[in-house]
VEXROFI-119466 format. One line per 2 residues: number of its first residue (from 0); their letters; for each residue x, y, z of C-alpha. Coordinates in Angstrom, 2 decimals. Layout:
<pts>
NUM> a> X/Y/Z | ...
</pts>
This chain:
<pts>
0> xx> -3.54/-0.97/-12.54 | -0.63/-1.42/-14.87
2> xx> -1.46/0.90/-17.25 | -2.40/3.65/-14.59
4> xx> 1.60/2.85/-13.20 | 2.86/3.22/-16.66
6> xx> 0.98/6.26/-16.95 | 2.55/7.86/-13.71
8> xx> 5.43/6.79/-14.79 | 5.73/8.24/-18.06
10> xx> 4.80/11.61/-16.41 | 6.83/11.74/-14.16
12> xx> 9.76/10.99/-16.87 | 8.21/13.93/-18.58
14> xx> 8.27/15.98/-15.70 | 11.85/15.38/-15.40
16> xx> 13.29/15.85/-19.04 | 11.41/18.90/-18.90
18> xx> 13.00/20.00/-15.66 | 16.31/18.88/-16.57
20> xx> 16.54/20.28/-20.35 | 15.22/23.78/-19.14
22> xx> 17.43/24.42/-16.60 | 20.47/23.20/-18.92
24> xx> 19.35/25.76/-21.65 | 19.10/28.39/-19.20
26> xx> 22.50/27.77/-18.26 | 23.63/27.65/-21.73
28> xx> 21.68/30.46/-23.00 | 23.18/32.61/-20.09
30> xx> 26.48/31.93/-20.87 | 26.07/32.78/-24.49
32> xx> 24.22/36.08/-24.22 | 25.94/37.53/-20.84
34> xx> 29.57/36.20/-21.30 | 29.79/35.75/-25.47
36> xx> 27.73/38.98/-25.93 | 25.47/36.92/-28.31
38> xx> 22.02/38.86/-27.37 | 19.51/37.61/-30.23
40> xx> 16.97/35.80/-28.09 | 13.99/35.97/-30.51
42> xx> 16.21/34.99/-33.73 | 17.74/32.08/-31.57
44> xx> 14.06/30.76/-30.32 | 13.44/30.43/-34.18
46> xx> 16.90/28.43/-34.61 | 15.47/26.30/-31.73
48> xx> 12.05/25.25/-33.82 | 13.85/25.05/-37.00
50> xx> 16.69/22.67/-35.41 | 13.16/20.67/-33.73
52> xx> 11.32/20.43/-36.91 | 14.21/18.72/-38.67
54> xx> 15.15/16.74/-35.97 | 11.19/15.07/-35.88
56> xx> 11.54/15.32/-39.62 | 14.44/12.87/-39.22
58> xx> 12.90/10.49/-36.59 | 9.42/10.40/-38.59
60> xx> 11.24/9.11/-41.51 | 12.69/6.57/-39.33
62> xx> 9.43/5.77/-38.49 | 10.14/6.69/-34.44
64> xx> 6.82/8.26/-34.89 | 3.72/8.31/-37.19
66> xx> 2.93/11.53/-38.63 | -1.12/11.70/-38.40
68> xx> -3.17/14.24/-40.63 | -4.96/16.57/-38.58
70> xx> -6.86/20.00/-39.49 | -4.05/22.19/-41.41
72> xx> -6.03/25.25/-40.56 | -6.18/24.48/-36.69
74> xx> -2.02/24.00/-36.58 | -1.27/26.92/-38.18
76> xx> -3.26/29.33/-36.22 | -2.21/27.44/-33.38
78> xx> 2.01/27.55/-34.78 | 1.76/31.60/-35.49
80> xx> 0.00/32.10/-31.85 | 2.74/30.72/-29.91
82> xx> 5.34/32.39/-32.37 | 3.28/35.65/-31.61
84> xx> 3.49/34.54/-27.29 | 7.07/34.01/-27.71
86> xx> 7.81/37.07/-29.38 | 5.27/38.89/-26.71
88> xx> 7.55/37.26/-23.81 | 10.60/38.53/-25.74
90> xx> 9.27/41.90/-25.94 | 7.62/42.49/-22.71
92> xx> 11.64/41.41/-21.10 | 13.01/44.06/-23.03
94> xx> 10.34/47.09/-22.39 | 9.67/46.20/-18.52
96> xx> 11.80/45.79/-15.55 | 13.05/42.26/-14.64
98> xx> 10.31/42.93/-11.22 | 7.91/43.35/-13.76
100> xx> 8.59/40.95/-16.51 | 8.62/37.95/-13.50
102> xx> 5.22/39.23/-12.41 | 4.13/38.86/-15.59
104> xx> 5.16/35.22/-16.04 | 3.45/34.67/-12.71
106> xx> -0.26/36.25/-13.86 | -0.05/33.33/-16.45
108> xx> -1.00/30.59/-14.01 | -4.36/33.31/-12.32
110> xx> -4.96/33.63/-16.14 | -5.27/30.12/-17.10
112> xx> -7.08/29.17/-14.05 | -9.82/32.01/-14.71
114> xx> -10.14/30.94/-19.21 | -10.17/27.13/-17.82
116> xx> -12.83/27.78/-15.36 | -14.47/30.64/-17.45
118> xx> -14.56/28.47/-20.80 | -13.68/24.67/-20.40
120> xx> -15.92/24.35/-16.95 | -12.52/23.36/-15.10
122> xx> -13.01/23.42/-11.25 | -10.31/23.88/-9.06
124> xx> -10.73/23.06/-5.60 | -9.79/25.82/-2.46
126> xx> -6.63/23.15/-1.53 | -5.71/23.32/-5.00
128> xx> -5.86/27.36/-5.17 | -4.22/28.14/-1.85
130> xx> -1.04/26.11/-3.07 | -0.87/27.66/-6.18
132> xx> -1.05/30.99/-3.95 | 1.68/29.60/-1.59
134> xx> 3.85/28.92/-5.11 | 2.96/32.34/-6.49
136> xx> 4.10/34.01/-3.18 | 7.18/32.38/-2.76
138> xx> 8.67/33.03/-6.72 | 7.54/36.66/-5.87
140> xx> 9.72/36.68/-2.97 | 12.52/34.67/-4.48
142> xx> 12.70/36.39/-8.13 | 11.31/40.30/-8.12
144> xx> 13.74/42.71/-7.10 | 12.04/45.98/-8.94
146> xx> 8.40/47.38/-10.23 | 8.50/49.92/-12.60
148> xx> 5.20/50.61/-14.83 | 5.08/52.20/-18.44
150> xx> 2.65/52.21/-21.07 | 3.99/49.97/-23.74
152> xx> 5.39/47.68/-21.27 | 2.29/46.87/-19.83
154> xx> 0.40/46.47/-22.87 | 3.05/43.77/-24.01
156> xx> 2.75/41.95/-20.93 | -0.93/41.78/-21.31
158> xx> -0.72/40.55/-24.63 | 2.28/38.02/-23.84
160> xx> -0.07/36.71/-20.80 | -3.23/36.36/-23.25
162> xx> -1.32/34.66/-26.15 | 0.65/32.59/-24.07
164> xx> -2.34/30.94/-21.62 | -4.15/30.83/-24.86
166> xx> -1.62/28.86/-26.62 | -0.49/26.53/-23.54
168> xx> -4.65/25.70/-23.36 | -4.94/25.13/-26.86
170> xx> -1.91/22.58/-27.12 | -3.99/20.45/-24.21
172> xx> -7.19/20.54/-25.84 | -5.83/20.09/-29.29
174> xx> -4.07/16.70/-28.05 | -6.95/15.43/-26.64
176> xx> -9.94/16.65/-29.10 | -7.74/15.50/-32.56
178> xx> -6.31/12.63/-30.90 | -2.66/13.21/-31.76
180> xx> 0.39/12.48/-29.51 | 2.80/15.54/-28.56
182> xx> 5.13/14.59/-30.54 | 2.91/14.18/-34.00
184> xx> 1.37/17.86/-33.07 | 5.06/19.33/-32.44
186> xx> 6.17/18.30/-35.62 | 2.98/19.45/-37.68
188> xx> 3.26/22.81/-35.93 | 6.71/24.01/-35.58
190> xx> 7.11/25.22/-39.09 | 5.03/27.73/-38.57
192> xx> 6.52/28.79/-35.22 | 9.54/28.92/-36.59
194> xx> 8.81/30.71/-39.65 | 6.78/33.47/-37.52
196> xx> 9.99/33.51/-35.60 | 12.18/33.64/-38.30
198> xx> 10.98/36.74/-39.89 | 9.96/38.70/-37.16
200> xx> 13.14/37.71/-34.79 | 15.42/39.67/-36.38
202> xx> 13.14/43.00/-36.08 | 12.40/42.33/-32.69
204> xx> 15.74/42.21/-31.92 | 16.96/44.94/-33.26
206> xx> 14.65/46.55/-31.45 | 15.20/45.55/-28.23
208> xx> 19.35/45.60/-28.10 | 20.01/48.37/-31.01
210> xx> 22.28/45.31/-32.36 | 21.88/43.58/-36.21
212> xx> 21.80/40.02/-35.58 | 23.43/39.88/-39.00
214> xx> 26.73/42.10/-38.91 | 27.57/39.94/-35.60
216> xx> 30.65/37.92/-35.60 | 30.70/34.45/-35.08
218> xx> 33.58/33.08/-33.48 | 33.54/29.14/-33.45
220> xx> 32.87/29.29/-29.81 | 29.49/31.00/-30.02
222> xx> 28.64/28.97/-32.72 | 29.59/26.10/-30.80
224> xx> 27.51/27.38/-27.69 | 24.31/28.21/-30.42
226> xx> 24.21/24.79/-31.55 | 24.65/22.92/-28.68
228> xx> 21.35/25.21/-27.14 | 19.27/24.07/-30.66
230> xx> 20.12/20.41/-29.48 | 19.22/21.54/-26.34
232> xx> 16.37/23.18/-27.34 | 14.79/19.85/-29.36
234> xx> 14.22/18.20/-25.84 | 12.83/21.48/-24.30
236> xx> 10.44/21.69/-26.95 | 9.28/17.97/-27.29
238> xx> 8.79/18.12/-23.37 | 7.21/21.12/-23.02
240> xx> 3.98/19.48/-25.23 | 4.44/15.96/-23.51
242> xx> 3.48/17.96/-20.21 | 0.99/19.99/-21.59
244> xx> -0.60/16.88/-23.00 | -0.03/14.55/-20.09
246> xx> -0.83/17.21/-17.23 | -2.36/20.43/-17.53
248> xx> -1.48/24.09/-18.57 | -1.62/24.89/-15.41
250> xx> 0.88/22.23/-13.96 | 3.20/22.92/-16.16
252> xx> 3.63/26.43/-15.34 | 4.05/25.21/-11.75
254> xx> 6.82/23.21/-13.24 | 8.10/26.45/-14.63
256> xx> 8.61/28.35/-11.32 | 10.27/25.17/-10.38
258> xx> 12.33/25.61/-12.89 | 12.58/29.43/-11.72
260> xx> 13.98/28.40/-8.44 | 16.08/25.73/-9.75
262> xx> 17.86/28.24/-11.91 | 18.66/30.60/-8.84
264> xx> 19.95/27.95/-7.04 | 22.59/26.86/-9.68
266> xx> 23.23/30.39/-10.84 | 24.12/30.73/-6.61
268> xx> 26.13/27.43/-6.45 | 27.56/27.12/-10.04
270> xx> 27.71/30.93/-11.32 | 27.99/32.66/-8.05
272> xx> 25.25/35.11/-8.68 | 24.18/37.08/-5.83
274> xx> 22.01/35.01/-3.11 | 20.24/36.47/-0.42
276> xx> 17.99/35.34/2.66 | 15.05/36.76/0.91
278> xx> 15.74/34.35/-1.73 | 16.29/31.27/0.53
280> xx> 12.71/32.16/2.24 | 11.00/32.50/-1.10
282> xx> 12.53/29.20/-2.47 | 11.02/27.49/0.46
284> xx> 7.68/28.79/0.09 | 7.64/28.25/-3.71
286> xx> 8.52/24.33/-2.86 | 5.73/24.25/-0.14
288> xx> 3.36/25.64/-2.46 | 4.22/23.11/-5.49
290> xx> 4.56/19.95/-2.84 | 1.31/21.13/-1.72
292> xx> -0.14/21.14/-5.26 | 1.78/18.02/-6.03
294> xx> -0.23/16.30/-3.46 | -3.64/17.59/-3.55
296> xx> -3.81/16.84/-7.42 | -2.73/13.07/-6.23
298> xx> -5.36/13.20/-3.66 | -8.49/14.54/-6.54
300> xx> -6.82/12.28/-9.21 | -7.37/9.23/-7.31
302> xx> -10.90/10.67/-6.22 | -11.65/10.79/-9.84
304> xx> -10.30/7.40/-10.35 | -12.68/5.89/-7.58
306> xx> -15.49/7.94/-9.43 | -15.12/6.39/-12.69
308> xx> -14.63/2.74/-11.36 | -17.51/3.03/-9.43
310> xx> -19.84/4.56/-12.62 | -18.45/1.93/-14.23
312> xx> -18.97/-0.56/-11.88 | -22.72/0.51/-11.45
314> xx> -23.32/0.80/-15.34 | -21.98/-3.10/-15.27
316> xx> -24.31/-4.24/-12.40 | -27.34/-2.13/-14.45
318> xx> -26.20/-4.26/-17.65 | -26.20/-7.50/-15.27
320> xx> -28.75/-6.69/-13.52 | -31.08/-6.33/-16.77
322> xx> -29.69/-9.34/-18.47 | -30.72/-11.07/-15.16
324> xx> -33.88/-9.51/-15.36 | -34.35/-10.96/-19.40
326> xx> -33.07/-14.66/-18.42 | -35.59/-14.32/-15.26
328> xx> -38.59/-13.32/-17.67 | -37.71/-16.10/-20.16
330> xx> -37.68/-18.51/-17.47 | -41.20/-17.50/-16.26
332> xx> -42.49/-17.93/-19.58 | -41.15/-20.99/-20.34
334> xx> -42.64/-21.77/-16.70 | -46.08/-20.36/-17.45
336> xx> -45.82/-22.43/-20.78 | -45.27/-25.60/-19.06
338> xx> -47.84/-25.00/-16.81 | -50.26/-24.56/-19.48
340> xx> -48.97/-27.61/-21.18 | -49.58/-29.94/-18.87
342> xx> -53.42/-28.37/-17.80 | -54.07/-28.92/-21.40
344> xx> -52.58/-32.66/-21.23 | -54.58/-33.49/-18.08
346> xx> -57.72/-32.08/-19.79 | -57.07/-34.40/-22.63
</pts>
């Protein structure tokens, strides 16, 4: 029982450093791109991994953590496919509408449902699908404003959904199949996240503001702003595989529209961005929808728990049972032994 309350307790820790460092790096990242005209979101998303791969690079040699040797092969396909999804994301922002480009963060949780259930035999109860509905409906109402469909668009977002469900899956099962803790599998992949970044963030970016990230001046202010988002950034990171790894792809994109909401609601209270009723109904509906999911996972989770205590339970009365059985069967033979002992004295 301890070790399941340490367990809850160390998600729900995760849960909130993830909460709590992504809505601080929104805030920051806002106020360096809209109000220090610093619009290099690619190139700065490889700043982030380089800043996080030093950083573990640090604490490993302090021996925080022990760096494990896992399959070089599997972490580099798996560093360049969520460099690819983040560029994807990046991309899709810039050639679709806002409307658009929050629909296509919200196909990401339908998507991972159907690969989980399609190729790792993950069921997912009706309770458990109608909240994720009831989240999906409410972020709709709260965050789309606009639709409008082109070509290239489209394709992008179709590729960011596929690379990023694919990547968000693979960081679960990767965990769990090599045995490695999200930290040791952060640090062993975000070289090669960064360096995907690195060269293709600059392109990217020119392409999508007509800017060179290059010829822009740095005042000591947006430098200022830029590293204090990589600092942010290394507990974004670091808590976006502790999630994963502890929870599910799945929940943590729930925890993203969280995050979603949370973000309008600041930008409201601290920015003074426009807020409507619209938004205040689909806010509401979004938290029914996650308290809803919250709780049904609680409710299977303990199910499960109650299922494997009991298998265990009846494997241990099995083993009892048939070391019983053994004891019982050497005591009848020493019995019938006896027996025919003493017939053979009386005979004599």
């Amino acid at each position: 029982m301890g070790e399941m309350s340490g367990f809850q307790l160390g998600v729900l820790g995760a849960l909130f450093l993830s909460v709590a460092s992504s809505v601080s790096i929104v805030i920051c990242n806002k106020a360096l791109m809209s109000n220090l005209g610093f619009p290099f979101a690619t190139t700065l998303t490889s700043w982030h991994l380089m800043v996080t791969y030093c950083t573990l690079h640090v604490a490993q040699r302090l021996n925080f953590f022990e760096n494990k040797a896992v399959d070089m092969k599997t972490v580099i396909l798996f560093g360049i496919l969520n460099g690819i999804s983040i560029g994807f994301l990046n991309l899709s922002l810039g050639f679709n509408s806002i409307g658009f480009y929050q629909m296509t963060k919200l196909a990401i949780i339908p998507f991972t449902v159907l690969l989980e259930t399609l190729f790792l035999n993950k069921q997912f109860s009706q309770k458990i699908k109608l909240s994720l509905f009831l989240l999906l409906v409410g972020v709709g109402i709260a965050s789309i404003t606009d639709l409008q469909l082109n070509l290239v668009g489209t394709i992008l977002s179709l590729l960011a959904i596929a690379t990023t469900c694919v990547g968000q899956i693979l960081t679960n099962t990767i965990q769990k199949r090599l045995n490695v803790s999200s930290t040791q599998l952060l640090y062993q992949s975000a070289p090669f996240q960064a360096a995907i970044l690195f060269v293709s963030g600059p392109f990217v970016d020119q392409c999508l503001t007509k800017q060179n990230v290059f010829a822009f001046k740095y005042s000591p202010i947006v430098l200022g702003f830029i590293i204090l988002s990589c600092l942010i950034a290394v507990s974004v990171n670091f808590s976006t595989f502790l999630v994963i790894g502890k929870t599910s792809p799945v929940t943590y994109q729930v925890l993203g529209h969280l995050k979603t909401c949370l973000v309008l609601a600041f930008g409201y209270t601290l920015l003074h961005d426009p807020f409507t009723s619209r938004n205040i109904i689909g806010i509401l509906i979004a938290i029914l929808g996650m308290v809803l999911y919250s709780y049904f996972c609680s409710i299977e989770s303990k199910k499960k728990q109650l299922g494997d205590l009991s298998a265990a339970s009846q494997i241990k009365d099995k083993e009892t049972a048939a070391l019983l059985g053994g004891m019982n069967i050497g005591s009848q033979e020493k019995e019938s032994h006896e027996v025919k002992k003493s017939a053979k004295d009386s005979l004599v």
